[in-house]
C-alpha positions in Angstrom: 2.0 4.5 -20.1 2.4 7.4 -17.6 3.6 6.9 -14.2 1.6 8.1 -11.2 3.6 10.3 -8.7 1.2 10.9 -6.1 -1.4 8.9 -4.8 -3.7 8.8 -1.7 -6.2 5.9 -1.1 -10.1 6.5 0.4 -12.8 4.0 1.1 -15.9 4.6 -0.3 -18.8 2.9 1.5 -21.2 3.7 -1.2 -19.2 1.6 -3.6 -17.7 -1.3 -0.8 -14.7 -0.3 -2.6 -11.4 1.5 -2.4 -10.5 4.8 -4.3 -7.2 4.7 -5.5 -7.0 8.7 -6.3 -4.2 9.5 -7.9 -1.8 12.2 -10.0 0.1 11.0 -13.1 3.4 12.6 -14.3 1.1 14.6 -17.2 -1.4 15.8 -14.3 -4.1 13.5 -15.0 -6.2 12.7 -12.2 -7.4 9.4 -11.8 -10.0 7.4 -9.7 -9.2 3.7 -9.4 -11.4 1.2 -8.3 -9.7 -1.4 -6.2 -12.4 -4.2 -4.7 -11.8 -6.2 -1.6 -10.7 -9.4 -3.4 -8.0 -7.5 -5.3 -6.8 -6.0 -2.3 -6.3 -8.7 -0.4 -4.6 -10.5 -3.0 -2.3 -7.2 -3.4 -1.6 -7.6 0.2 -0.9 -11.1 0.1 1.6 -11.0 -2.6 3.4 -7.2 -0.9 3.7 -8.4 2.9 6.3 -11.2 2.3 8.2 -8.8 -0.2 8.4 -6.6 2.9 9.3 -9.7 5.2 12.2 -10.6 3.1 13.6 -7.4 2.9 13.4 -6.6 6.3 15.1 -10.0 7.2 18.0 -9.2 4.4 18.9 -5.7 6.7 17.9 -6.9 10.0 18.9 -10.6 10.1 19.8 -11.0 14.0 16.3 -9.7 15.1 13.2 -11.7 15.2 11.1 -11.3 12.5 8.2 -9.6 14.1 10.7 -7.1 15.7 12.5 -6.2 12.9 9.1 -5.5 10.6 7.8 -3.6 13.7 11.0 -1.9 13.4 11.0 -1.1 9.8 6.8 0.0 9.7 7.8 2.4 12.9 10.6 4.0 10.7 8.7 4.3 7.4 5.6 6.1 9.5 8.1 8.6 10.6 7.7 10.5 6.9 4.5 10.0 6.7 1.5 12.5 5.7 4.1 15.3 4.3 3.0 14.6 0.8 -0.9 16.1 0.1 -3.8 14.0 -0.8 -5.0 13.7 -4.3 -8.5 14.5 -4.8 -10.1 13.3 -8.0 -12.6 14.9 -9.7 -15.6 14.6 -12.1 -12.9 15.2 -14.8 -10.6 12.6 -13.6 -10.1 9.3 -15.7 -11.9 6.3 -13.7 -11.3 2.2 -14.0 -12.0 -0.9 -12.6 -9.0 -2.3 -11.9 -8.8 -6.1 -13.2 -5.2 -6.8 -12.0 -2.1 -5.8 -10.4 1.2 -6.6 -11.6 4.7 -6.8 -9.3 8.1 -6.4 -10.2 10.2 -5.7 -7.6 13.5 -3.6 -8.6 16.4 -3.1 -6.2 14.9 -0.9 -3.4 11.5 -0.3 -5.2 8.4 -2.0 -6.4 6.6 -2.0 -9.6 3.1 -1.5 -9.8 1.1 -2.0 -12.3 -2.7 -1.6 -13.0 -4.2 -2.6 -15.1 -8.0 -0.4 -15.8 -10.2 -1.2 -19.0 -7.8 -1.0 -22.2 -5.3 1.0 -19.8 -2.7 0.7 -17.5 -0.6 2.9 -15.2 2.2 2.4 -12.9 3.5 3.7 -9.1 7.1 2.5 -8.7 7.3 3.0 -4.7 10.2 2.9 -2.5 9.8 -0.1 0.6 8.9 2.6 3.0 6.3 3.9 0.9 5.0 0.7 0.2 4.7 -0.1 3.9 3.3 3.8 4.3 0.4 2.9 1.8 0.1 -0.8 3.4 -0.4 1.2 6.7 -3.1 3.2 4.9 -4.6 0.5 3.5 -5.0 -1.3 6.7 -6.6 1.8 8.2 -9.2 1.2 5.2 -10.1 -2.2 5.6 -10.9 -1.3 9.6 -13.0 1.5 8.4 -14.6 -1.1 6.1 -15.4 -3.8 8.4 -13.6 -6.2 6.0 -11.6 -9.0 7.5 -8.2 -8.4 9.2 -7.4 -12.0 9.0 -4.3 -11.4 6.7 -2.2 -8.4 8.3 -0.2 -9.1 10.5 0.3 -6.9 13.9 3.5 -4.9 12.6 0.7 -2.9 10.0 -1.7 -2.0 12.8 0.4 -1.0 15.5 4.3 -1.0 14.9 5.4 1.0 17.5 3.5 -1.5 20.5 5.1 -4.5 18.5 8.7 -2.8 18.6 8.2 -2.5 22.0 7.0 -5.5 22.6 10.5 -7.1 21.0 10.8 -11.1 20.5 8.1 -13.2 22.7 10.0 -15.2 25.6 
């Protein structure tokens, strides 16, 4: 199973869908389908890895601070890496599911396309760059916001903001 090292994610309003477009460590190029009900499923299960994590390194802060904190930092790097584009040529799936492992500083992801799989094992950071991203999607979308929390959409007013009195 190769492993992606570069990915970029796009909605497509034609489909109601987003585009995971992405580069595997053989150069493949792949376009993989990720529907609203796995996404928010994906999200569901990533935010409190993210929460935890953040509470391990910051415990003295309040947790909406400290994740404001950490989304702030992680958006620092952010956008110095090019977008994939797929092509016609590029390997396309459905993907059916998404599989987590979490290892040290890093998650595991795995889809799962069809009679295939590939995996993106992403740093925290990255994971709350592409969260970030993915939020950005869902406005774009018009699909419900009901579970991010404010951290994702705006870290920097939320850092600001610091623990509510």
């Amino acid at each position: 199973m190769a492993e992606i090292t570069r990915y970029s994610l796009v909605y497509v309003a034609a489909e109601d869908r987003l585009a995971l477009d992405a580069e595997d460590a053989e150069g493949e190029t792949l376009r993989l389908w990720l529907t609203q009900r796995l996404c928010r499923g994906l999200v569901g299960a990533l935010i409190p890895m993210l929460q935890k994590a953040a509470a391990r390194r910051l415990p003295t802060q309040p947790d909406s601070t400290a994740q404001a904190w950490e989304q702030a930092a992680a958006m620092q790097d952010f956008g110095k890496v090019p977008a994939v584009r797929a092509g016609a040529e590029s390997v396309t799936g459905l993907v059916q599911t998404v599989h987590i492992s979490p290892a040290g500083g890093r998650v595991r992801l795995t889809f799962e396309f069809g009679d295939r799989s590939r995996v993106i094992a992403v740093t925290l950071p990255a994971l709350r760059q592409t969260l970030a991203v993915m939020h950005r999607q869902y406005v774009a979308a018009g699909w419900p916001l009901d579970l991010w929390p404010a951290w994702i959409a705006d870290p920097a007013a939320e850092a600001a903001a610091g623990p509510a009195n």
